[in-house]
N, C-alpha and C positions, 0 to 999 in steps of 0.2 A: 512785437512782444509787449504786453503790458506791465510788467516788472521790469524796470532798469537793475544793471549790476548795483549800485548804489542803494537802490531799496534791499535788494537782497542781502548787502551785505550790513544795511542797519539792521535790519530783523535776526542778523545772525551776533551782531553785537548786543542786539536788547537779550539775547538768549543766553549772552554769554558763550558765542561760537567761535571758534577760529577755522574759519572758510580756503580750501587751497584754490588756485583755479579751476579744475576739474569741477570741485564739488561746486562751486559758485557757480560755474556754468549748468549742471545737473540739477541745482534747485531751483534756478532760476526759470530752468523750462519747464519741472512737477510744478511750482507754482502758477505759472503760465498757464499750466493745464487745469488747474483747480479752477483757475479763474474765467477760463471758458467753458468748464461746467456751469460755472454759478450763470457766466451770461445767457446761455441755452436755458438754465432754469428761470430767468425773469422775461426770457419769450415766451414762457410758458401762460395759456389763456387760463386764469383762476377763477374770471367772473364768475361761473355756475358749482365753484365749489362751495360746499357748504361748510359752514367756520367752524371750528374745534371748538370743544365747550370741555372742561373739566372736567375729570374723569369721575369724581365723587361729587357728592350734594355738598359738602362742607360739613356735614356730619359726623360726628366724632364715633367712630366706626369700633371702637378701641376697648375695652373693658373698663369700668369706671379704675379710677386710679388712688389705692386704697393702702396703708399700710396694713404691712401681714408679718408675719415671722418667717425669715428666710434661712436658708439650710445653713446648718451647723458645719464647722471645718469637716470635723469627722465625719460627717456624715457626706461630704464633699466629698473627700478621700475615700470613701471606701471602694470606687470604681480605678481609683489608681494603681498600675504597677507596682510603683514603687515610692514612697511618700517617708522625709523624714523632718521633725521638726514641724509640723502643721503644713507642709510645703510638698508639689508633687515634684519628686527627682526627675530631672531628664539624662542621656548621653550626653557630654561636653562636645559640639559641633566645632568648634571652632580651637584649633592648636594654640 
């Protein structure tokens, strides 16, 4: 295994975990396996790939950035249920 208990259980301290043994022994081996994916992926032959370039030119793609006059409360609210005080009401979620 390439994760000792000891790594497992600082990574569960850095996270703020408290680890039983079961679980310690369980993440010890998902991380085990994460980690011989990654090694599978750097046998992997990349020479002939071709490199990622940015998906845009750097171009500001966006509408110029203009001050305008933005909607009115009222006119905000008038798609609301229920609205009192300039404000939309909701149901109280929470007792």
């Amino acid at each position: 295994m390439k994760i000792s208990p000891a790594e497992v259980i600082h990574a569960a301290h850095l996270a703020k975990l408290r680890l039983d043994t079961g679980e310690l022994k369980r993440f010890q081996k998902e991380l085990n396996t994460i980690l011989e994916y990654m090694d599978m992926l750097a046998d992997v032959d990349t020479s002939s790939a071709v490199e990622t370039v940015h998906t845009t030119s750097f171009e500001n793609v966006l509408r110029e950035d203009a001050v305008r006059q933005s909607q009115g409360v009222a006119d905000a609210l008038l798609n609301s249920p229920c609205s009192k005080e300039g404000q939309v009401v909701v149901p109280k979620v929470i007792g």
